[in-house]
Biopython code that builds the backbone (N, CA, C, O; Angstrom):
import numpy as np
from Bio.PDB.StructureBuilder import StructureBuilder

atoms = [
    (1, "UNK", "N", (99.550, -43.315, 173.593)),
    (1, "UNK", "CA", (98.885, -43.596, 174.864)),
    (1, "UNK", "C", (97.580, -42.810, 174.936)),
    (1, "UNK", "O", (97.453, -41.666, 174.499)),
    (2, "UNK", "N", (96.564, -43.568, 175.562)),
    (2, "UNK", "CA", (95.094, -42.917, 175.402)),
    (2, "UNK", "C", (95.668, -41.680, 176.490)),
    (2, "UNK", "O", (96.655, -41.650, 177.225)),
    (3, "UNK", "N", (94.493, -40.618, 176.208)),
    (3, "UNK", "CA", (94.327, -39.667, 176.883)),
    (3, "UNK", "C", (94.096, -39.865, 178.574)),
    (3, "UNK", "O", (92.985, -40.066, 179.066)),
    (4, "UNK", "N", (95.513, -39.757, 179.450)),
    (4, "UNK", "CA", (94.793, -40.082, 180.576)),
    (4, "UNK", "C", (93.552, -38.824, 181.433)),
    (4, "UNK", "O", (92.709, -39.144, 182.270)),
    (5, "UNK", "N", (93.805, -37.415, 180.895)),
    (5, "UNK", "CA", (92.876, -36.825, 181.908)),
    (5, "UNK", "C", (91.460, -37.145, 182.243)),
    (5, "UNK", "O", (90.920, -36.913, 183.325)),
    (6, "UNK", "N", (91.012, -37.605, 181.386)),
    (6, "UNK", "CA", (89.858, -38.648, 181.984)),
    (6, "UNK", "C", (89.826, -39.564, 183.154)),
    (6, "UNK", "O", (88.767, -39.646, 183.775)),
    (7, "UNK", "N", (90.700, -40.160, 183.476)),
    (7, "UNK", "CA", (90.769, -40.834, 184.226)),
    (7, "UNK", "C", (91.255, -40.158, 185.669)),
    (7, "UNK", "O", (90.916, -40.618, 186.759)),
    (8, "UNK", "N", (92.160, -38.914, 185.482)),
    (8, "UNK", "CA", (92.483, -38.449, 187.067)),
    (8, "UNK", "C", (91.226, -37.993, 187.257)),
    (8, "UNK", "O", (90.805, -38.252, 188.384)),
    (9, "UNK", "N", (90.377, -37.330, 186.468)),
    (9, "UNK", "CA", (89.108, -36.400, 187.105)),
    (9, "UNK", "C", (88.096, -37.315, 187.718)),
    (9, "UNK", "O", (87.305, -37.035, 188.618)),
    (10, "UNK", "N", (88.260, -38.578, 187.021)),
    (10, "UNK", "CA", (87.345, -39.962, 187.417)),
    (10, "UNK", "C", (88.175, -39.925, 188.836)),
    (10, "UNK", "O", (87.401, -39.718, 189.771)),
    (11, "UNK", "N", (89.210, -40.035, 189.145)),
    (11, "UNK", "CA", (89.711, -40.303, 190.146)),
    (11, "UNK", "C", (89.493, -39.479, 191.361)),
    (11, "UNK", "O", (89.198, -39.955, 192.457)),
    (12, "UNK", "N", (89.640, -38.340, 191.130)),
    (12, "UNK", "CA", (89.521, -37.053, 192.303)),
    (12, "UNK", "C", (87.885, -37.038, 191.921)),
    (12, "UNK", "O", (87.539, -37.114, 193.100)),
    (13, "UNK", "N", (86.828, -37.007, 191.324)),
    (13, "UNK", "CA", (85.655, -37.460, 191.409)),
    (13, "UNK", "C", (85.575, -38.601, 192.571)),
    (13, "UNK", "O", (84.887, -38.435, 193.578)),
    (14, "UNK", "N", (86.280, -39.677, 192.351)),
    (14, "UNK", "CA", (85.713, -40.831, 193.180)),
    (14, "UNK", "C", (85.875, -40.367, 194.465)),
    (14, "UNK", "O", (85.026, -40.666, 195.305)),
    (15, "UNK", "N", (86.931, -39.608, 194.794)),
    (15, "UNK", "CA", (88.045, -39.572, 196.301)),
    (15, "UNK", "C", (87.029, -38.402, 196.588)),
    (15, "UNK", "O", (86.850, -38.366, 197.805)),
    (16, "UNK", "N", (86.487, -37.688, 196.114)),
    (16, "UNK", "CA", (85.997, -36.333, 196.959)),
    (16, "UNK", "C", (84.170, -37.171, 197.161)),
    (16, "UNK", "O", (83.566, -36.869, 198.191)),
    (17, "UNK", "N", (83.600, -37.960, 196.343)),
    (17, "UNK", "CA", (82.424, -38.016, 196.715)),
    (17, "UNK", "C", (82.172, -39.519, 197.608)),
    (17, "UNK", "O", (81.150, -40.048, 198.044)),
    (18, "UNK", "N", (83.648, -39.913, 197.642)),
    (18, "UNK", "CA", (83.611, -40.955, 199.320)),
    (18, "UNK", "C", (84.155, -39.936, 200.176)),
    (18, "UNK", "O", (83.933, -39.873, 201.385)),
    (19, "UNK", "N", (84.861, -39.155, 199.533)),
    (19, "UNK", "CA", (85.136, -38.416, 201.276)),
    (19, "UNK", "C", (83.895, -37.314, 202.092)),
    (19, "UNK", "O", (83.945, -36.740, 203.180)),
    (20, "UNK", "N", (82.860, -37.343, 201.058)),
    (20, "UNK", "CA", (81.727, -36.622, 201.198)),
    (20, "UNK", "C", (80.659, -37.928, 201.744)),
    (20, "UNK", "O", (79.800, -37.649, 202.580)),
    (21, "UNK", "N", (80.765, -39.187, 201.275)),
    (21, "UNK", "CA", (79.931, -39.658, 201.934)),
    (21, "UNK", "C", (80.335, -40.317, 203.255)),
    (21, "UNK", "O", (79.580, -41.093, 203.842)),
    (22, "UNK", "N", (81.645, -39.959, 203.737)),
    (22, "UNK", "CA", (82.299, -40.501, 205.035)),
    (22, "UNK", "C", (81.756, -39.207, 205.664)),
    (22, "UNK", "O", (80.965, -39.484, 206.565)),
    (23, "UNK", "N", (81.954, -37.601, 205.449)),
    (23, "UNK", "CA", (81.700, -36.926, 206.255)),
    (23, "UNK", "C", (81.144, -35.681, 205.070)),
    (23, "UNK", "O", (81.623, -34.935, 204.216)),
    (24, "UNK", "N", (79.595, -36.098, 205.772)),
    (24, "UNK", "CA", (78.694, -34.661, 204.374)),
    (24, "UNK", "C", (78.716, -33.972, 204.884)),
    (24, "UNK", "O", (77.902, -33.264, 204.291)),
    (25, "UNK", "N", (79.370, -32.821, 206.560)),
    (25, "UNK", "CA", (79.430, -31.678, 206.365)),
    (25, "UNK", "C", (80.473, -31.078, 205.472)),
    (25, "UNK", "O", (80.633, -29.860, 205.392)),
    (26, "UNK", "N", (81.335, -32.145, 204.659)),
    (26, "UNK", "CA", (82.175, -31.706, 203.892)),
    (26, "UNK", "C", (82.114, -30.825, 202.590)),
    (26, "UNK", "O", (83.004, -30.285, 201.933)),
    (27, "UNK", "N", (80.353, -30.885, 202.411)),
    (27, "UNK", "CA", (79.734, -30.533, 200.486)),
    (27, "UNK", "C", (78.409, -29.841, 201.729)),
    (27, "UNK", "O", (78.101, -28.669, 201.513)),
    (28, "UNK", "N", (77.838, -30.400, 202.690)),
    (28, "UNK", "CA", (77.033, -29.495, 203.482)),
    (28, "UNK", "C", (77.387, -28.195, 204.050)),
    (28, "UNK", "O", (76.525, -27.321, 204.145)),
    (29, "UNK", "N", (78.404, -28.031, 204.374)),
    (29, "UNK", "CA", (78.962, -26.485, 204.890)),
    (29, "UNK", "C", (78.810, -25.583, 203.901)),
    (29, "UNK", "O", (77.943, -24.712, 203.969)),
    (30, "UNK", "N", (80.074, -25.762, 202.341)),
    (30, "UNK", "CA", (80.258, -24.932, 201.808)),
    (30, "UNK", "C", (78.471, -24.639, 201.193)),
    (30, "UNK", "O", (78.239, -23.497, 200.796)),
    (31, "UNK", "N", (77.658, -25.365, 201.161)),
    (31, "UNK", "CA", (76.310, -25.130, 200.741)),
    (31, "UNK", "C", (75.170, -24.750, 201.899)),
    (31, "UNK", "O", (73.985, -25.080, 201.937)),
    (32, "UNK", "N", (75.817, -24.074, 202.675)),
    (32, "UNK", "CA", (74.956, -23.857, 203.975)),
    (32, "UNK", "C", (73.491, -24.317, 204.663)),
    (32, "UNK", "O", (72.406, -23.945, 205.109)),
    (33, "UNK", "N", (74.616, -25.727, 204.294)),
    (33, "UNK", "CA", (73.056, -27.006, 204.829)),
    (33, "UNK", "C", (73.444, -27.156, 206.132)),
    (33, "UNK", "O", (72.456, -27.363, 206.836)),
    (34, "UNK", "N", (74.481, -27.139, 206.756)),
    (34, "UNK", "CA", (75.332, -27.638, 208.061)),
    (34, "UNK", "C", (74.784, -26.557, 209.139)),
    (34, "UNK", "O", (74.717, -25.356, 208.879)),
    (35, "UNK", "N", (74.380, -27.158, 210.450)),
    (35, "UNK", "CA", (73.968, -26.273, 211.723)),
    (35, "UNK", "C", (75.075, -25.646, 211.914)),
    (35, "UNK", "O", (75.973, -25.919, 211.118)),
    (36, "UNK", "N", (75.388, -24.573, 213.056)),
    (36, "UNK", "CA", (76.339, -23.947, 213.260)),
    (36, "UNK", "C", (77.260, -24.850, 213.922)),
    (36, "UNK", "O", (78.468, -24.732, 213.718)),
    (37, "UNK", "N", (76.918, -25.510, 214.494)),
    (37, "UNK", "CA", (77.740, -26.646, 215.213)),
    (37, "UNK", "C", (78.997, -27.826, 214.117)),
    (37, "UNK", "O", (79.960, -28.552, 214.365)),
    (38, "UNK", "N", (78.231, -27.413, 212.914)),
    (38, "UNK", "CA", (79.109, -28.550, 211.613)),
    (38, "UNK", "C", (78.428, -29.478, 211.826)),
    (38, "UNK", "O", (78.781, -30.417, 211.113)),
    (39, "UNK", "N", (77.282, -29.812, 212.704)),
    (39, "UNK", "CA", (76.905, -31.431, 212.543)),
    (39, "UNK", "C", (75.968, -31.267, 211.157)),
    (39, "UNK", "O", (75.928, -30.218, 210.515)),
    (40, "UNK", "N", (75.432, -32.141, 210.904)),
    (40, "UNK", "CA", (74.040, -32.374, 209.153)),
    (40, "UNK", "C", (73.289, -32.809, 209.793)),
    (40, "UNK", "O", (73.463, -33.570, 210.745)),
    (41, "UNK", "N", (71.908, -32.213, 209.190)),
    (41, "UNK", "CA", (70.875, -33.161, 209.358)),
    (41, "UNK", "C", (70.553, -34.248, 209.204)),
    (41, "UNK", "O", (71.106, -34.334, 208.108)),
    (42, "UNK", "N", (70.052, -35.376, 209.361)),
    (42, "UNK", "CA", (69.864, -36.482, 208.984)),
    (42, "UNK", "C", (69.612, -36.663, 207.546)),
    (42, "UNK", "O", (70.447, -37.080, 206.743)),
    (43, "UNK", "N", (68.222, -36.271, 207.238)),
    (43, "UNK", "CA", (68.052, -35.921, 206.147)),
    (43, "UNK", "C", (68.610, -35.470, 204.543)),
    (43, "UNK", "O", (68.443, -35.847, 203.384)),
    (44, "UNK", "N", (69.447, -34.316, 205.363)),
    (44, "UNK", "CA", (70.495, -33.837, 204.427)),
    (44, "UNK", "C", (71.723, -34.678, 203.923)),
    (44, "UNK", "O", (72.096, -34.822, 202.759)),
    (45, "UNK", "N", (72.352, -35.286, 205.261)),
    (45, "UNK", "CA", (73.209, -36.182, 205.101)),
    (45, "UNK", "C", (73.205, -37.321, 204.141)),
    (45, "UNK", "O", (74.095, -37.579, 203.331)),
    (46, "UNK", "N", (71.875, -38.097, 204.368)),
    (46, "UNK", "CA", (71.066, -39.140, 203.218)),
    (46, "UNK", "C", (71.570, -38.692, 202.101)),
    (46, "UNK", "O", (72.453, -39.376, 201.584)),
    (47, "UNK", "N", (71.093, -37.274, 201.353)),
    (47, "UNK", "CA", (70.780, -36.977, 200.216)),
    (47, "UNK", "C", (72.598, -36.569, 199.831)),
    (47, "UNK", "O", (73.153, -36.954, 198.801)),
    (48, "UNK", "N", (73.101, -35.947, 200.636)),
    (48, "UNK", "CA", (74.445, -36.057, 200.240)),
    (48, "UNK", "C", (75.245, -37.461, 199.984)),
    (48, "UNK", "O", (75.810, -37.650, 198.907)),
    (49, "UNK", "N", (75.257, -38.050, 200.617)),
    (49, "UNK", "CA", (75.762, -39.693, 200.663)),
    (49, "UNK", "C", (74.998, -40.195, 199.369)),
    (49, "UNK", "O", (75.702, -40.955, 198.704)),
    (50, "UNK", "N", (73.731, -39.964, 198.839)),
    (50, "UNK", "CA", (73.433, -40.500, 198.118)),
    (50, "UNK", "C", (74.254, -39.530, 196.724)),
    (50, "UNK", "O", (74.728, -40.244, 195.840)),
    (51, "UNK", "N", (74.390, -38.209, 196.566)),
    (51, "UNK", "CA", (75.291, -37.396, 196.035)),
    (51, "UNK", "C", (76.620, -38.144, 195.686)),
    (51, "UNK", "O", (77.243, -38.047, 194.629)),
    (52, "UNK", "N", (76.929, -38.895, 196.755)),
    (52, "UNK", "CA", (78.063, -39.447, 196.788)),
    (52, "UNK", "C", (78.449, -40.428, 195.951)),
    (52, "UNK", "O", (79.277, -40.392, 195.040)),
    (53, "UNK", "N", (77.632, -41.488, 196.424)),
    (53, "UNK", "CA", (77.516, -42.420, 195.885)),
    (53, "UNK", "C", (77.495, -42.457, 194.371)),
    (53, "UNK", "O", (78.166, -43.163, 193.618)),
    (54, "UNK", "N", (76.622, -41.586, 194.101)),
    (54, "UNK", "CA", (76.723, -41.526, 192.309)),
    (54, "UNK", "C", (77.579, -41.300, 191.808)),
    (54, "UNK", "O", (78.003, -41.737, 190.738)),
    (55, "UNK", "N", (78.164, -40.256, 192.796)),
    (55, "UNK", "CA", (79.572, -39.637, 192.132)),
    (55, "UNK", "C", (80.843, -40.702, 191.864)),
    (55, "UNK", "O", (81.574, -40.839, 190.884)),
    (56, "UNK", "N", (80.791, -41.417, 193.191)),
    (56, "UNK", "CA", (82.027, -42.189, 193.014)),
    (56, "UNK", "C", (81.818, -43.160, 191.816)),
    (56, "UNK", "O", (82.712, -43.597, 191.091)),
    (57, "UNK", "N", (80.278, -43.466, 191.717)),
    (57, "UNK", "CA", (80.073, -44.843, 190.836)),
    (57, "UNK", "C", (80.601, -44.183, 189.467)),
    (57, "UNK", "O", (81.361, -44.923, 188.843)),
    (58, "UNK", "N", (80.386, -43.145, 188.982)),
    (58, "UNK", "CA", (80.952, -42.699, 187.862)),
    (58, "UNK", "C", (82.313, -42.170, 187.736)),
    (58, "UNK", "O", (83.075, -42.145, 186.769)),
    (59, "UNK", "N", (82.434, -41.771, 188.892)),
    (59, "UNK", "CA", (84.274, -41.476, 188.962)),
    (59, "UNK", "C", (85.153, -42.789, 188.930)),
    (59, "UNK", "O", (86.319, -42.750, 188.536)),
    (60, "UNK", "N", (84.504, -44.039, 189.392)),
    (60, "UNK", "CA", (84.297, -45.075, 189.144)),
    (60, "UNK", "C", (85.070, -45.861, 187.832)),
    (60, "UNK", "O", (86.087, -46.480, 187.520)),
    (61, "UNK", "N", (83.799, -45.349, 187.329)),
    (61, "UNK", "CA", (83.554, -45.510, 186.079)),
    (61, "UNK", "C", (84.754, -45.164, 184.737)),
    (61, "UNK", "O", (85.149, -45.676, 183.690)),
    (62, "UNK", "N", (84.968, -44.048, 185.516)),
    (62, "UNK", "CA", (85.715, -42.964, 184.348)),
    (62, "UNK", "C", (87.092, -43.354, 184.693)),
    (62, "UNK", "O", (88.023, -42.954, 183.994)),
    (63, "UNK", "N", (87.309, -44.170, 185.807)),
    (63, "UNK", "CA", (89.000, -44.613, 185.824)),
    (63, "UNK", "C", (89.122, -46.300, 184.699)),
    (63, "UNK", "O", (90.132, -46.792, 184.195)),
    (64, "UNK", "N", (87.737, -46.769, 184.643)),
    (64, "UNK", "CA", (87.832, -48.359, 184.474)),
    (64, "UNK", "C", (87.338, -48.240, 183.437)),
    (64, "UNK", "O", (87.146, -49.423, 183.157)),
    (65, "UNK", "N", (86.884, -47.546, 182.423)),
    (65, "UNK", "CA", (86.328, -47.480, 181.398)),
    (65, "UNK", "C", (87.563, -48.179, 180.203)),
    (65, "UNK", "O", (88.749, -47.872, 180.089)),
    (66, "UNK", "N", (87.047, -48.832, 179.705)),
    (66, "UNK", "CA", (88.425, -49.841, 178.892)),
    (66, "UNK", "C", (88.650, -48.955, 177.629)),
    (66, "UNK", "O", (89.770, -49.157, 177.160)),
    (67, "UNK", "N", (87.850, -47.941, 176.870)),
    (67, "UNK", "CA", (88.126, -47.287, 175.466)),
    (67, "UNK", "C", (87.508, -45.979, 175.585)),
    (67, "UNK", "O", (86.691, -45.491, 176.365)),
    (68, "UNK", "N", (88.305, -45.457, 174.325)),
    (68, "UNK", "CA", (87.889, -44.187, 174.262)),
    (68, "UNK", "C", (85.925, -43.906, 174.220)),
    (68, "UNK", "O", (85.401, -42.895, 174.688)),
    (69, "UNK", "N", (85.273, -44.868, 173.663)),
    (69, "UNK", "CA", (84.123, -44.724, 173.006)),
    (69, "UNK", "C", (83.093, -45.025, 174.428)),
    (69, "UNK", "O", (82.138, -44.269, 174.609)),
    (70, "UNK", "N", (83.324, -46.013, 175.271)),
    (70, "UNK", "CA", (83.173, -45.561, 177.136)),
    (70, "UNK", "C", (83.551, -44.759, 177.699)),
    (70, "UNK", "O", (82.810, -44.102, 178.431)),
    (71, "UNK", "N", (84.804, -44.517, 177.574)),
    (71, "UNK", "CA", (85.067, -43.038, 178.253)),
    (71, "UNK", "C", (84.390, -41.895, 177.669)),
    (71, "UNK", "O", (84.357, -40.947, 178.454)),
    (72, "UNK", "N", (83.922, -41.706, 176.716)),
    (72, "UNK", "CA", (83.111, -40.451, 176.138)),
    (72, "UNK", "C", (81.693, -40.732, 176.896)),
    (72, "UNK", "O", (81.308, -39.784, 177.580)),
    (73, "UNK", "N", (80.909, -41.816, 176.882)),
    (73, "UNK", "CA", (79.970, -42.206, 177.502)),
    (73, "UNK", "C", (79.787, -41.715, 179.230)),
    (73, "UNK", "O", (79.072, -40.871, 179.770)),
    (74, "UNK", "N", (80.544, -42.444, 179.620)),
    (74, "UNK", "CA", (80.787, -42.312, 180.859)),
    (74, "UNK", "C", (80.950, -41.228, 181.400)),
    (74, "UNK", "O", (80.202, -40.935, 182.333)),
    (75, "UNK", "N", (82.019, -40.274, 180.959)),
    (75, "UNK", "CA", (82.032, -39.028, 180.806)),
    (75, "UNK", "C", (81.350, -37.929, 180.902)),
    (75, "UNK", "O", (81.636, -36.926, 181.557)),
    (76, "UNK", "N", (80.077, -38.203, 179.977)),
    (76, "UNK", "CA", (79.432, -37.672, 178.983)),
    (76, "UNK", "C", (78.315, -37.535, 180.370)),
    (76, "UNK", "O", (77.787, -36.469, 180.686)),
    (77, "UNK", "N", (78.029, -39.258, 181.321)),
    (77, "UNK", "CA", (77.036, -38.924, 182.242)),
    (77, "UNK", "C", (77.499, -37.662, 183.463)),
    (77, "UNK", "O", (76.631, -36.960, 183.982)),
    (78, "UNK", "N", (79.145, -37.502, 183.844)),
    (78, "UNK", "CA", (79.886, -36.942, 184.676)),
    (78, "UNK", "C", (79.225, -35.315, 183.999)),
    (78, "UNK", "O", (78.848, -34.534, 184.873)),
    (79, "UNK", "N", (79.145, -35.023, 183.107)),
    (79, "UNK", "CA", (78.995, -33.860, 182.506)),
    (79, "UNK", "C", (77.160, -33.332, 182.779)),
    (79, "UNK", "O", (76.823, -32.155, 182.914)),
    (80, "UNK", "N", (76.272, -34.432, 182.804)),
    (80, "UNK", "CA", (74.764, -34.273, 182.920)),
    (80, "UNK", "C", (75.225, -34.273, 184.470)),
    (80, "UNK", "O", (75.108, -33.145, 184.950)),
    (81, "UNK", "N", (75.555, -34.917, 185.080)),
    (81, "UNK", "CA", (75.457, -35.019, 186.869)),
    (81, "UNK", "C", (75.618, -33.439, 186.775)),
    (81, "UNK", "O", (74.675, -32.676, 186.569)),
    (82, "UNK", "N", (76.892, -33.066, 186.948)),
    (82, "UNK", "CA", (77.662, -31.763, 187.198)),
    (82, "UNK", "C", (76.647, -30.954, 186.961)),
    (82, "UNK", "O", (76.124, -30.641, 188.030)),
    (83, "UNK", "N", (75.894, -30.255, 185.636)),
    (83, "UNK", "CA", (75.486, -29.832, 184.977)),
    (83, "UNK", "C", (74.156, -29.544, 185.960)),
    (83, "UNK", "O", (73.787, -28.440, 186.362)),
    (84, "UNK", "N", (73.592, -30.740, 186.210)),
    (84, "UNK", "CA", (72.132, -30.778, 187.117)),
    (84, "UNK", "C", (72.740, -30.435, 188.396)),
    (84, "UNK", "O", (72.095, -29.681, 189.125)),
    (85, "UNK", "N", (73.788, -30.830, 188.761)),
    (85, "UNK", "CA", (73.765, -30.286, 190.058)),
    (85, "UNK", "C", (73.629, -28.733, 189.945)),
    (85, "UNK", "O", (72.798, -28.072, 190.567)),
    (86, "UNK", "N", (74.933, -28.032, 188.709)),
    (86, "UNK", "CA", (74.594, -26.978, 189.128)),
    (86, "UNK", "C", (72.949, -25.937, 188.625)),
    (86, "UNK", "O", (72.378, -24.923, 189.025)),
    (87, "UNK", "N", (72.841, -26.528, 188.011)),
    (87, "UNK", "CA", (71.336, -26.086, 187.955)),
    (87, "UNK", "C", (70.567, -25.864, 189.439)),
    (87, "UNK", "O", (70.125, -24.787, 189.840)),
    (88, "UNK", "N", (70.516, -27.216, 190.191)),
    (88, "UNK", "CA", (70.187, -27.324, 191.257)),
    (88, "UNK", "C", (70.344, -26.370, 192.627)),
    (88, "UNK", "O", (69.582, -25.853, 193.444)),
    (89, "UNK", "N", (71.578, -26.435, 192.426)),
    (89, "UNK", "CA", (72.352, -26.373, 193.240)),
    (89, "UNK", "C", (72.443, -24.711, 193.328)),
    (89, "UNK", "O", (72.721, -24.133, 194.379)),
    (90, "UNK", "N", (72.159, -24.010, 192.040)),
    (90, "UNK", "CA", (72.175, -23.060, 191.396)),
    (90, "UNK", "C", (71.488, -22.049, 191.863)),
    (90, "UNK", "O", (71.673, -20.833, 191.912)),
    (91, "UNK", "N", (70.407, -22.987, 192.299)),
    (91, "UNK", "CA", (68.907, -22.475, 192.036)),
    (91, "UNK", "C", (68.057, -21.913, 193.542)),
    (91, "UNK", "O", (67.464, -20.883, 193.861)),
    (92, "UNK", "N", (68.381, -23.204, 194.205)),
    (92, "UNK", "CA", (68.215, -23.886, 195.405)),
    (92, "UNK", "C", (68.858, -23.267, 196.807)),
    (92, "UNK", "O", (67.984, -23.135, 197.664)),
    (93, "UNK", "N", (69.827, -22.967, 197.124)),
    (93, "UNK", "CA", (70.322, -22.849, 197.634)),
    (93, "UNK", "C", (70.671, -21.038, 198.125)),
    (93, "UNK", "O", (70.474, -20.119, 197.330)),
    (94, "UNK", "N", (71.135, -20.845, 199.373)),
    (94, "UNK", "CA", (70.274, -19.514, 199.974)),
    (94, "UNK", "C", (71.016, -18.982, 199.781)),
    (94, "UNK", "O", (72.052, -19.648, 199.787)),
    (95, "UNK", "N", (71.252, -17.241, 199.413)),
    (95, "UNK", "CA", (71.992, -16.096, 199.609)),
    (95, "UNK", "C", (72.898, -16.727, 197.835)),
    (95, "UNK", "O", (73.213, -17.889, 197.580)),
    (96, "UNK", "N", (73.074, -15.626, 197.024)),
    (96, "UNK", "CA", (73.850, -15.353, 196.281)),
    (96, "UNK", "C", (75.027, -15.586, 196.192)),
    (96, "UNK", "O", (74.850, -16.477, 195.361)),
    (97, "UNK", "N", (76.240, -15.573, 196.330)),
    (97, "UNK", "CA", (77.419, -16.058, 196.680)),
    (97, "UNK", "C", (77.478, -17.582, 197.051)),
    (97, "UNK", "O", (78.567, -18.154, 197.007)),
    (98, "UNK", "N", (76.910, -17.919, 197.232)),
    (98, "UNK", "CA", (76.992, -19.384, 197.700)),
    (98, "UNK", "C", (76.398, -20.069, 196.476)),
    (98, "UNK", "O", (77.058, -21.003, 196.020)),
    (99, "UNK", "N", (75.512, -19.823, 196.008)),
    (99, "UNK", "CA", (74.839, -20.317, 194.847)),
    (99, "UNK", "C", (75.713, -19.819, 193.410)),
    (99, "UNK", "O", (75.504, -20.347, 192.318)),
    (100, "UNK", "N", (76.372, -19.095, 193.551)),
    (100, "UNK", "CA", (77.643, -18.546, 192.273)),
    (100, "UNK", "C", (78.301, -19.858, 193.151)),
    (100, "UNK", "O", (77.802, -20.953, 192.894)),
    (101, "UNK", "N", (79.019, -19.828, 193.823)),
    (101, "UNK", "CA", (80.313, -20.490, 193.968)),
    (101, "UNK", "C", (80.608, -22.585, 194.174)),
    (101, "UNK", "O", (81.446, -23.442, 193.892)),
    (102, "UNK", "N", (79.182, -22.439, 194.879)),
    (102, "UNK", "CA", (78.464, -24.409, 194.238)),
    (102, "UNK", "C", (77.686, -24.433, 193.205)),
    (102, "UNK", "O", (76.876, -25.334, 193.423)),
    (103, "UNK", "N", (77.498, -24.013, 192.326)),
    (103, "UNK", "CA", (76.919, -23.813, 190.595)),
    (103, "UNK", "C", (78.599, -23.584, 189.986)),
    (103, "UNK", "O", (79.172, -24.514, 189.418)),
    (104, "UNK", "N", (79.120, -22.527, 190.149)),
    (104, "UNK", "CA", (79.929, -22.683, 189.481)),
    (104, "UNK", "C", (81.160, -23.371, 189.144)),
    (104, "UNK", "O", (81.684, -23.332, 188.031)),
    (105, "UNK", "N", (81.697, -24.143, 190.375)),
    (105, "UNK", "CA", (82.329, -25.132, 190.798)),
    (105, "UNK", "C", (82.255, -26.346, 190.246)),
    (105, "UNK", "O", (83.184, -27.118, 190.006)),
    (106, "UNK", "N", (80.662, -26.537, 189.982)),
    (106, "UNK", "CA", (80.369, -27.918, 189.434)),
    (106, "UNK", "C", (79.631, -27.426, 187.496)),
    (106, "UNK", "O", (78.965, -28.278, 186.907)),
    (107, "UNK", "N", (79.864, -26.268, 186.931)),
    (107, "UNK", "CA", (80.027, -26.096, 185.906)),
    (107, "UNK", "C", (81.711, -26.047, 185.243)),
    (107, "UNK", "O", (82.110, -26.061, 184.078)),
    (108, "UNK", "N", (82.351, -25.993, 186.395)),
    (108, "UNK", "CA", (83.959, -25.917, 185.951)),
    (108, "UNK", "C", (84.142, -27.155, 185.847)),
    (108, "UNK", "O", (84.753, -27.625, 184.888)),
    (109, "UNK", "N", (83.537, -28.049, 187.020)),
    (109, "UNK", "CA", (83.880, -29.484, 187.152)),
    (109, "UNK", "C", (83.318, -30.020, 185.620)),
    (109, "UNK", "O", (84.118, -30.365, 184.750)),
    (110, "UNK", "N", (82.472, -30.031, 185.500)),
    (110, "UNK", "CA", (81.767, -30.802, 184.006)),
    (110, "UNK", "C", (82.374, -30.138, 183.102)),
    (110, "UNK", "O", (82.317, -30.730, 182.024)),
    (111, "UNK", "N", (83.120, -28.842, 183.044)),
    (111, "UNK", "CA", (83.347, -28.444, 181.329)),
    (111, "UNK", "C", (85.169, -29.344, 181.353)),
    (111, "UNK", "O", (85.687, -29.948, 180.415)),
    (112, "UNK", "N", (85.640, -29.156, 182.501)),
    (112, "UNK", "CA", (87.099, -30.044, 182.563)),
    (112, "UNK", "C", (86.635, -31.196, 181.855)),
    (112, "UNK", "O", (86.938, -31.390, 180.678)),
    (113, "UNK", "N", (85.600, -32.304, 182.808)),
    (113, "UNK", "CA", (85.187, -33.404, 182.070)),
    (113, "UNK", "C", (84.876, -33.447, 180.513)),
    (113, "UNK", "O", (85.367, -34.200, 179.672)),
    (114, "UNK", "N", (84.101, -32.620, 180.378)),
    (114, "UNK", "CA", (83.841, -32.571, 178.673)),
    (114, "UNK", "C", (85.259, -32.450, 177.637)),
    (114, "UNK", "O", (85.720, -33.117, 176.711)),
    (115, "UNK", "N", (85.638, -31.212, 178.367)),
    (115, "UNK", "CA", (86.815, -31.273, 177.141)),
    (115, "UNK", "C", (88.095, -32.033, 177.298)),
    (115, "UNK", "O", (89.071, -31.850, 176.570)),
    (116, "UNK", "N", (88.034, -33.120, 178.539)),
    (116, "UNK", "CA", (88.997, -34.152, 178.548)),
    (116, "UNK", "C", (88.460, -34.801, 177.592)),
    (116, "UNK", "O", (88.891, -34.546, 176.467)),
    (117, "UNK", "N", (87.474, -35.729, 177.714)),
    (117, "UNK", "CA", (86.672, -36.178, 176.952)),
    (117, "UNK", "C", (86.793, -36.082, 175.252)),
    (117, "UNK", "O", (86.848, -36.891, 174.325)),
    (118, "UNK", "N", (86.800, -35.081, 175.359)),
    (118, "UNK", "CA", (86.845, -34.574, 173.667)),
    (118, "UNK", "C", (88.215, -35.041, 173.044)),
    (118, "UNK", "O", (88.491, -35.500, 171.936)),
    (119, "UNK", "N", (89.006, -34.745, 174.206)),
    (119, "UNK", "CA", (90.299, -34.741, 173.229)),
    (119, "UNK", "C", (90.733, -36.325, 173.510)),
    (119, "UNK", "O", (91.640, -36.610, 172.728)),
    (120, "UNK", "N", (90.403, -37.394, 174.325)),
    (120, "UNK", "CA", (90.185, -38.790, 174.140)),
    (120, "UNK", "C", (90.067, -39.508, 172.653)),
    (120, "UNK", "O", (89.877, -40.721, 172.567)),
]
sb = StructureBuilder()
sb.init_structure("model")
sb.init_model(0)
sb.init_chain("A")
sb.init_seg("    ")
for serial, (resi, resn, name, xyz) in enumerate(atoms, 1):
    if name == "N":
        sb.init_residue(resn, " ", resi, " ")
    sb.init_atom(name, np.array(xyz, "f"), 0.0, 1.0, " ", f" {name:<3s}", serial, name[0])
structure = sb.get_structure()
């Protein structure tokens, strides 16, 4: 039987970046984009939802992928997303601790992906 961990991470990928684009103070809080109130900016919200969106399309992706040689592909983009986010995310974002803990979150997230991947 193919390797399924590819496919749950595709899965909890898809489920966390619709449940982020149903409600972005969900990825806005822990990144202290969210007013004190928990509402998002407009703005912010956009760019999260659009966060989202990618995410699911490849979490997507990574459940429906028919072979190993797509799933490495597919994968492979889950690993550049992650990767840039945390660069981004890394970089960007205010006060120390917060920038360790959404950088590193989404470097844990992509190295899971990779070495599911691998062993596919």
């Amino acid at each position: 039987m193919p390797n399924a961990m590819p496919r749950v991470l595709g899965a909890a990928t898809a489920a966390y970046s619709l449940a982020i684009m149903v409600r972005p103070v969900l990825l806005a809080k822990p990144c202290g984009l969210a007013r004190a109130d928990d509402t998002v900016p407009t703005p912010t919200a956009l760019l999260i939802r659009a966060i989202g969106a990618r995410d699911a399309a490849i979490g997507t992706a990574m459940i429906l992928a028919p072979d190993a040689s797509s799933m490495r592909t597919v994968t492979a983009c889950r690993v550049v997303a992650d990767l840039s986010d945390a660069a981004l995310f890394g970089t960007a974002l205010t006060g120390w601790s917060r920038r360790l803990k959404i950088a590193g979150f989404a470097v844990v997230w992509g190295a899971l992906c990779a070495a599911a991947a691998a062993r596919e």
